[in-house]
C-alpha positions in Angstrom: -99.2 304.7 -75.4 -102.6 305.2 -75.0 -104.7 304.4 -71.9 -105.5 300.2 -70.7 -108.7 299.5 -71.4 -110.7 297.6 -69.4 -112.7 294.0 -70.0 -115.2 292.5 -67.6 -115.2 288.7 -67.9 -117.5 286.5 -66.2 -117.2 282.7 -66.3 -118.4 279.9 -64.3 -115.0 278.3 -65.1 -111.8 279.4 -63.9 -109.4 278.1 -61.6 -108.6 276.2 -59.4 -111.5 274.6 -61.0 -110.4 272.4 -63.8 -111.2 271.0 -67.2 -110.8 273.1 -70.6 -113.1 276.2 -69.4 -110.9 277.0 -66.8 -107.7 276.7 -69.0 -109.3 279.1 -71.8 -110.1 281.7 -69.7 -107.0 281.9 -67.7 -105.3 282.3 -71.0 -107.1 285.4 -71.5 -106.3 286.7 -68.1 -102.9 285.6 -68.3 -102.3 287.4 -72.2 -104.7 290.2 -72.7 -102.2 292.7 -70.2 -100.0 291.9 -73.3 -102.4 293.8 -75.6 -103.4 296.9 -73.7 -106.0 294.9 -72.5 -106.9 295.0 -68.2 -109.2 291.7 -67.2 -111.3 291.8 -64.3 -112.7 288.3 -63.6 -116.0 288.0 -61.9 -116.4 284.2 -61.3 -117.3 281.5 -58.0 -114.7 280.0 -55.6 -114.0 276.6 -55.5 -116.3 274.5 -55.6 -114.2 271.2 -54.8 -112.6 268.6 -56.9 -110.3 271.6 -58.8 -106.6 271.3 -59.7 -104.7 273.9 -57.0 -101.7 273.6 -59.2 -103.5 276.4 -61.6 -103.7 278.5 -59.1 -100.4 279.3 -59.1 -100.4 280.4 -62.7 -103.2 283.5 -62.2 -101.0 286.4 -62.8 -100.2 288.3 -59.4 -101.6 291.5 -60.8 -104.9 289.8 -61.7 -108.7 291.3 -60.5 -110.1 288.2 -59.8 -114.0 288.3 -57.8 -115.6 285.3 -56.6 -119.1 286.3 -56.2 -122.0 283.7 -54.3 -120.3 281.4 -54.2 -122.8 279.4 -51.2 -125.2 279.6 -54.5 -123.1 278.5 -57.0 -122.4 275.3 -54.5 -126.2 274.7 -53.4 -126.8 274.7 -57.3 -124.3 271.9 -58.3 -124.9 270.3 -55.0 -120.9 270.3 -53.8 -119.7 270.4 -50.0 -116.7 270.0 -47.9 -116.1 266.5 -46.0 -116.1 268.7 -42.6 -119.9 269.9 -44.0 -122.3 269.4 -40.8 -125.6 266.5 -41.9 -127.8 269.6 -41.4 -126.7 271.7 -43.9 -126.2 268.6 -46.2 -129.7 268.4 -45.7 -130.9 271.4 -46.0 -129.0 271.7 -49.3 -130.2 268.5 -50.3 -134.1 269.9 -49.8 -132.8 273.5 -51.3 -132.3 271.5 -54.5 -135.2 269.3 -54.3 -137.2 272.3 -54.2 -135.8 274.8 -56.9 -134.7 272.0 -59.2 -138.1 272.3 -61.4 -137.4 275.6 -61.8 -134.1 276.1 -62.8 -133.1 272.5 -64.1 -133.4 274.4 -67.5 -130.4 275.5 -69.2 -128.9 274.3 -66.1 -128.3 274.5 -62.1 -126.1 278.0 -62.7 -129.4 280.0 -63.2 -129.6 281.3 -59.9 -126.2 282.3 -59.9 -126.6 284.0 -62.8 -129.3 286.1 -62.1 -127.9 287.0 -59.0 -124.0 288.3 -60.6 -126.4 289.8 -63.4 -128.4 292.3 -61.0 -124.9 293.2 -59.2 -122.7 293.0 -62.2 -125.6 295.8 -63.6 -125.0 298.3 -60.6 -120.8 297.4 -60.9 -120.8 298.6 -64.7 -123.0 301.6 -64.0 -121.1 302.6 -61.2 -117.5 302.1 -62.9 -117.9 301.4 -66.5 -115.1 298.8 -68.8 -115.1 299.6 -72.2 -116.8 296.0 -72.6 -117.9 293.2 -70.7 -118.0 289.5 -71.8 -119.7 286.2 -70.4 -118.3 282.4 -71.2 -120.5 279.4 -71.2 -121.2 276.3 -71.0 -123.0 276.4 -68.6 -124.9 278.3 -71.0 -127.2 280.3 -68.4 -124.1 282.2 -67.3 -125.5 284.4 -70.3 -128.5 285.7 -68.4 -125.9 287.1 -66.7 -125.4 289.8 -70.0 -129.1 290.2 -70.3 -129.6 291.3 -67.0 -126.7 293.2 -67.2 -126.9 295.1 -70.8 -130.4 296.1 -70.3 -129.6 298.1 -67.0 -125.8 299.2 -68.2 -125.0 301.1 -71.1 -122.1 298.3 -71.9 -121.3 296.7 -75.1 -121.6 292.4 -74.4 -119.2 290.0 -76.2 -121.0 286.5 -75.5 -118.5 283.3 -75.7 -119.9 280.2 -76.5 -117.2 277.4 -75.6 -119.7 275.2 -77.2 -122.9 275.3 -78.7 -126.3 276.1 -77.2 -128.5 274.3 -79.2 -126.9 270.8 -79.1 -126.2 270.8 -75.7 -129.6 271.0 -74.5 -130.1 268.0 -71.7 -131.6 264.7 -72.5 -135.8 264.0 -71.9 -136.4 267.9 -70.9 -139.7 269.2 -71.2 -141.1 270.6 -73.9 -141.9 273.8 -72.0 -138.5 273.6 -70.7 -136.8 273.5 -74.0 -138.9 276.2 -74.9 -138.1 278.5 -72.2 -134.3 277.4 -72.9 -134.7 278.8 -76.7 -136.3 282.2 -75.8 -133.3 282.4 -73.5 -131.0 281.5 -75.8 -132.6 283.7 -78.6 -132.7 286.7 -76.6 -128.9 286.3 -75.7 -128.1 285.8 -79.4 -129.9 289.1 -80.6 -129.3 291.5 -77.9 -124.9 290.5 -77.6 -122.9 293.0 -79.6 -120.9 290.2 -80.8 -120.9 286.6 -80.4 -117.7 284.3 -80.1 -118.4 280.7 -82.2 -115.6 277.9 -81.1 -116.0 276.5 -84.8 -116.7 277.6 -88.1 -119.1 275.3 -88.4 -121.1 276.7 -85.4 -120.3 280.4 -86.6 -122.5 279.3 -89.8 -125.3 277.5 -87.7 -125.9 280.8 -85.5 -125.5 282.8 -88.9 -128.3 281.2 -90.4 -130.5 281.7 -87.6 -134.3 283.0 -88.4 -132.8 285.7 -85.6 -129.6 285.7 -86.3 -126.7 287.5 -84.1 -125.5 291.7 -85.3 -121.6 289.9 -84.9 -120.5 286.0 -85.5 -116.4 286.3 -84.7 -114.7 282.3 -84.8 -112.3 282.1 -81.8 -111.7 278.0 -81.2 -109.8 276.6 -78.6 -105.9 276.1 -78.6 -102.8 275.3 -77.0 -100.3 276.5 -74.5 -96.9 277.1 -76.6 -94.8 276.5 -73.4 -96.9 273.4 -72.0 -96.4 272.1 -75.2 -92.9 272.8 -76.3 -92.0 271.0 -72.4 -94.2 268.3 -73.2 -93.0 267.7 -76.7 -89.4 267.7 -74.8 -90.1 264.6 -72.7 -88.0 261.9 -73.7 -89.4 258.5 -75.0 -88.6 255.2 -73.3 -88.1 252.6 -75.3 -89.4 248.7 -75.1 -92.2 249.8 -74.2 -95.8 248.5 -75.3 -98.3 250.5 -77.8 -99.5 253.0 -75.5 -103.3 255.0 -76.6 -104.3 257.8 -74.7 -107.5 259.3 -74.0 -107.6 262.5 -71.8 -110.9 263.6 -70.2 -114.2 262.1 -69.1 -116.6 259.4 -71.1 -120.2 260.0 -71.2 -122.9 257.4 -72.1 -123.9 258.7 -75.9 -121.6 260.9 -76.0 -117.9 259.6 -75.4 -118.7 256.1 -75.4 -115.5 253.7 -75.2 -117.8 250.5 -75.8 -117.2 250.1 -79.5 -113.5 251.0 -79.4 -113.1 248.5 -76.7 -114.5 245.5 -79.0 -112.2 246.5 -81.7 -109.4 247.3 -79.6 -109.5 243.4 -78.4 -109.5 242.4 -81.6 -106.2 244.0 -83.3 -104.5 242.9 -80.0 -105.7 239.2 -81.0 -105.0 239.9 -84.5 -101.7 241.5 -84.4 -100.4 240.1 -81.3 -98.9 243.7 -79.9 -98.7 244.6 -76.7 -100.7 247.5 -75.9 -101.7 249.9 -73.1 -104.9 252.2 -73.2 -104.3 254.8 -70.9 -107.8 256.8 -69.9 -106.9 260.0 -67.7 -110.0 261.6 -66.2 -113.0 261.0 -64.4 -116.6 259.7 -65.1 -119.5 257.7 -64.9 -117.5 255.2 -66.6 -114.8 254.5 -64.5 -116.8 253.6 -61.1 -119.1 251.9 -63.5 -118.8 248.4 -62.7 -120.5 247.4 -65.5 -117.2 249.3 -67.3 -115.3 246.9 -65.5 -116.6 243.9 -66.3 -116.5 244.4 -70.0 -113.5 244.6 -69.6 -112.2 241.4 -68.4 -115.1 240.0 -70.9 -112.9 240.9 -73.8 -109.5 240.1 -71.8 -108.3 243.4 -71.8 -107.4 243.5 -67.9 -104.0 244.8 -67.5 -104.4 246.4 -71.1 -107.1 249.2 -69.5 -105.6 251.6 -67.3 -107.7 254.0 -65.3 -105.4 256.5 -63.1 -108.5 259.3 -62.6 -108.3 263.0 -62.6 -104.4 264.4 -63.1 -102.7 267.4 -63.1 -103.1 269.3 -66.7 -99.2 269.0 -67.4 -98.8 265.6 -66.1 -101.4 264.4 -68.9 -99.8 266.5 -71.5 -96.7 264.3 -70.5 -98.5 261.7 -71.0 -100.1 262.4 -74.3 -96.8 263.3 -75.6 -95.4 260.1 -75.1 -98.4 258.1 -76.5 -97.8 256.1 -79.5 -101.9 257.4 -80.4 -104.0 259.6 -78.7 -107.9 258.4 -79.4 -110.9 261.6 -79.5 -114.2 260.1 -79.5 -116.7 262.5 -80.2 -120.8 261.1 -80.7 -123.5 262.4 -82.7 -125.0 265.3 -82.3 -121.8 267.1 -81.7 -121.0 268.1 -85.4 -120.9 271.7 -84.6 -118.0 271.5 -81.9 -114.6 270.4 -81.3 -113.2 269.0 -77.7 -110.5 271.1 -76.9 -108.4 268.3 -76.2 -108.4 267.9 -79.8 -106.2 270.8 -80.9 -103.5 270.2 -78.1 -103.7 266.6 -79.2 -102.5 267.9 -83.0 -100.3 270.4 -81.2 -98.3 267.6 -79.8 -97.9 265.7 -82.6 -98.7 261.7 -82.2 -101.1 260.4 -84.5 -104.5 260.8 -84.0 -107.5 258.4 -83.8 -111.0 260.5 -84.3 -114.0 258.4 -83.5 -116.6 260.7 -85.2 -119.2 261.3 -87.4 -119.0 264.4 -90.0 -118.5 267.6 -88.7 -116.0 270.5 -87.1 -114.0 267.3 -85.8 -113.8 265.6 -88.5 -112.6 268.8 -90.6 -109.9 269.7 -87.9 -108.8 266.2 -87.7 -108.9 265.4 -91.7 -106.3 268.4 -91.9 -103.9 267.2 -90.0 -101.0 264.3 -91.9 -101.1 262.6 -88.5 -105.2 262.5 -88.5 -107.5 259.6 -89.0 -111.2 260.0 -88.7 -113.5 256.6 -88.8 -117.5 256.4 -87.9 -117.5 255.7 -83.9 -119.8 252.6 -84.5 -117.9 251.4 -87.8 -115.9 248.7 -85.6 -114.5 247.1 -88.4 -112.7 250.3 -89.7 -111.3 250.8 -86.3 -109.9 247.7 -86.3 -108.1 248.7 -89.5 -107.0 251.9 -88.0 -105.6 249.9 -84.9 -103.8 247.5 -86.8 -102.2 250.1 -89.1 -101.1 251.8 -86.4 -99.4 248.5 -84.4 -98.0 248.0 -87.3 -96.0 251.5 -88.0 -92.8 252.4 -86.7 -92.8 254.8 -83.6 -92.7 258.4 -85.1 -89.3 260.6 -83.9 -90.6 263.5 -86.6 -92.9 266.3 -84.3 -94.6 268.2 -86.9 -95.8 271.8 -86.4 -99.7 272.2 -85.6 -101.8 271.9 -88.7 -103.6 274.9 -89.9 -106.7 275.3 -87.8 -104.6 274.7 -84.3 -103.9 278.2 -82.8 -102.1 278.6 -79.5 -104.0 280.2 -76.7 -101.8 283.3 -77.1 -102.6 283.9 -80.9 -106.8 283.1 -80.5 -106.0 285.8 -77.1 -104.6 288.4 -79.9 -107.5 287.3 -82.0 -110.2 288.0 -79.2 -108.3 291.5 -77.9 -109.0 292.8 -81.5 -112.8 291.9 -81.5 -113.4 293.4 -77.8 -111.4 296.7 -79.8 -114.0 296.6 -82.7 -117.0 295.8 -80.1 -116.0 298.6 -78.0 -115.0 301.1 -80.7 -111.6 301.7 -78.9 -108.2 301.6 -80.6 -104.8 301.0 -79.2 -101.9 303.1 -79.5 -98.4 301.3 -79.5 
């Protein structure tokens, strides 16, 4: 067998913080050892508000750096409750201060500079045979030009989402365009670059400057969280229960609409239901939220638990009667990740979306249904054909386009091969 090779990864998002990032890139620390394949994670510490039960699954074996941290936590302004008023103040006038400067892609420029310059001296000093960075947040990639201009290193970039559509609401126009000579840069100098959809593999393809390497590797599953999930028994009597796992943005993820015509095919239909909304967000404190709510007499019908463990939601999805994805405009070119464990587990599936990747991925599923997230009356069809069906007992297999994590790992071990010109031996 021929000799491990080695992949640097650095990514703002890894546990114990939470939320899809994290979840993708433990996957790859927890399966590339599999494939000849040695990860050494450079990340931050914990920042607050994680999940400590994925710490626990970070392999033993696994080289994992937490690097400025203090900076990472100035930038996204997070302390501890025992945190002295002075330093909350002095963080507080930290921000106030380099905000104009680095409000553009986002707070983790600092930090990113910063790992760049020392990442640059660690791959000189004791090359991998490639290094990668994972965004959002998408100035973590400053990190790989910093880094590939001083290193002789190829540089696999990940883009968990895309760059363009991201870019943050009423920015300046010399903001923006500091943001695209970043983001062109990054693009052009990367040996290869990692789309999450095909449709955003196309976009960056098509590109005036367009990228040497476009490889699709999307987001997936867990086989094992799944199968357990999948084996949780149904109760019966119960009401119609919907499910919506994650946060709600303004724009974005917006329940408003759904709500109306959720209120409605209650009325209409006279079923009892439960909408279940696991997360956090501006949404939930909101009390405006609240109040529209008992407006359209849906108290004790909303249920807001906040943030969950990852496997306690997958539970909880499993058992749903529908799980609803909203996804806004704007956000053609990406897929929520929640999305493909949704199809993974097998209830049916309500997309609120326009066209687009989610709209393809959800189209090809039988238990899919895809209706414009401001056409309230076709929701209100959807809803009531749904009330109306019998509870399914049939689990079908993913639909094509829903990988596990371990299969898109095999997919991205075979690109850092190719990007590094190395082959393994079996």
């Amino acid at each position: 067998m021929s000799a491990r090779r080695d992949v640097v990864i650095v990514t703002f998002h890894f546990p114990p913080q939470r939320g899809a990032g994290s979840l993708r890139l433990l996957s790859f620390a927890r399966h590339l050892p599999e494939l000849g394949w040695r990860p050494r994670i450079v990340t931050v510490g914990d920042l607050g508000a994680g999940d400590p039960s994925l710490i626990d699954r970070i392999p033993a074996d696994a080289e994992v750096e937490r690097w400025f941290t203090p900076l990472a936590s100035w930038a996204y302004g997070k302390g501890s409750a025992e945190e002295s008023a002075s330093r909350r103040l002095a963080r507080s006038f930290v921000r106030r201060v380099l905000e104009p400067a680095t409000a553009y892609p986002d707070p983790a420029l600092l930090w990113s500079l910063a790992t760049g310059w020392r990442l640059a001296w660690r791959l000189r000093k004791d090359p991998p045979n490639v290094f990668m960075t994972s965004s959002p947040p998408h100035s973590l990639h400053a990190v790989g030009l910093v880094a590939s201009g001083i290193a002789d290193v190829p540089w696999v970039m990940d883009l968990r989402d895309p760059w363009e559509s991201n870019l943050p609401f009423g920015v300046s126009r010399l903001r923006q365009a500091a943001g695209s000579f970043l983001e062109g840069n990054a693009l052009s100098r990367a040996a290869c670059v990692l789309a999450n959809t095909a449709r955003l593999a196309r976009d960056l393809e098509s590109r005036p400057r367009p990228p040497r390497r476009v490889v699709v590797l999307p987001n997936g599953y867990d086989e094992d969280e799944i199968r357990r999930a999948r084996a949780e028994e149904r109760r019966a009597g119960e009401a119609i229960t919907i499910v919506h796992a994650g946060a709600l943005y303004a724009g974005q993820r917006d329940p408003l609409d759904f709500l109306e015509a959720l209120a409605q095919a209650r009325q209409e239909t006279g079923r009892r239901v439960r909408f279940i909304l696991p997360g956090e967000s501006s949404f939930h404190r909101n009390p405006a939220f609240a109040e529209r709510i008992r407006a359209l007499g849906l108290d004790g019908v909303v249920e807001c638990p906040g943030y969950l463990p990852h496997t306690q939601v997958l539970s909880m999805m499993a058992s749903a009667d529908l799980l609803l994805l909203i996804q806004g405009k704007g956000f053609h070119l990406q897929v929520p990740s929640k999305a493909y464990e949704y199809l993974a587990l097998g209830p049916p599936v309500l997309a609120l979306t326009s066209e687009g990747a989610t709209a393809d991925l959800v189209r090809g599923s039988p238990v899919g249904c895809v209706v414009h997230p401001t056409d309230r009356p076709g929701i209100v069809r959807a809803l009531t054909e749904a009330f109306g069906s019998q509870r399914r007992v049939d689990r079908p297999s993913p639909p094509p386009g829903v990988f596990s994590r371990q299969q898109i790992t095999a997919r991205l071990a075979a690109t850092l091969e190719e990007t590094s010109g190395t082959e393994h031996v079996y």
